[in-house]
C-alpha positions in Angstrom: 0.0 0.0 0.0 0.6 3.6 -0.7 -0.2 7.0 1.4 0.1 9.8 -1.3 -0.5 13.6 1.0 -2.4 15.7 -1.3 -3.3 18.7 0.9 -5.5 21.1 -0.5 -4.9 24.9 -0.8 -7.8 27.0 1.3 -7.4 30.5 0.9 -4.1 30.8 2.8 -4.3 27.5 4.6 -4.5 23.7 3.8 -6.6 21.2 4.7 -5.4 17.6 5.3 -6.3 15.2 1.9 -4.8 12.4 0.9 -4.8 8.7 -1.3 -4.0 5.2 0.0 -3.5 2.8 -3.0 -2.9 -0.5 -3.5 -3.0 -2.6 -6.5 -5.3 -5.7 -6.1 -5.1 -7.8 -9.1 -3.3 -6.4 -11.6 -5.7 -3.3 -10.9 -4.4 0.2 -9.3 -7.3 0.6 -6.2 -7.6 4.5 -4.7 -9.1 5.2 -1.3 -8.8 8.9 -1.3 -9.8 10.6 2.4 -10.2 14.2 3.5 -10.6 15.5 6.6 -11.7 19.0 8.6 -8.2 19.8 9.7 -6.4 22.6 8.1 -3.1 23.7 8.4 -0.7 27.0 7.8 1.7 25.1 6.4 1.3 23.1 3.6 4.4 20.7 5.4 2.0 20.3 8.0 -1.0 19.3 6.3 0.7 16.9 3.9 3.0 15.2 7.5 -0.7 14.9 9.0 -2.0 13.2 5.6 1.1 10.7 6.3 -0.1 9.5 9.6 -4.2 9.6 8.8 -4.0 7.6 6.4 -1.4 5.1 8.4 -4.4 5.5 10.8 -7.2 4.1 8.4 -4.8 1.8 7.5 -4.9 0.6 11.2 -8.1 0.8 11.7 -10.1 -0.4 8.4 -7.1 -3.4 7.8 -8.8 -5.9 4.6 -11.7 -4.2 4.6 -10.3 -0.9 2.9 -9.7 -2.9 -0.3 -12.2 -5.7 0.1 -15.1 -4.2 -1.4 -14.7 -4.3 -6.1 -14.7 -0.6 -6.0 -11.5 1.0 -7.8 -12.2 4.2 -6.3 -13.7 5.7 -3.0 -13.5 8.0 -0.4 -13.0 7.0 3.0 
């Protein structure tokens, strides 16, 4: 699996966003996420994006890529 930070530019702050992949049969899976945090720094926001999405990973295990879906949020 993959966390990708993708923050997302807010005016003049960012809010944490981000994609876990995997590829599950020859086929690239997204689980993209986004959450109400927002940061000054776009360092921040993108180091936050890092350890939510370690966090789903934690917490959701097989079930984040057990559904046939190629893409979702989460």
């Amino acid at each position: 699996m993959t966390i990708r930070a993708r923050p997302m530019k807010e005016g003049g702050q960012f809010r944490l966003a981000g994609v876990i992949e995997k590829t599950v049969d020859g086929t690239l899976r997204t689980r993209s996420f986004i959450r109400a945090d927002v940061f000054t720094s776009e360092t921040d926001a993108a180091d936050a994006a890092l350890r939510k999405g370690q966090q789903i990973i934690k917490e959701q295990g097989r079930l984040l890529f057990a559904d046939a879906e190629d893409s979702r949020a989460v």
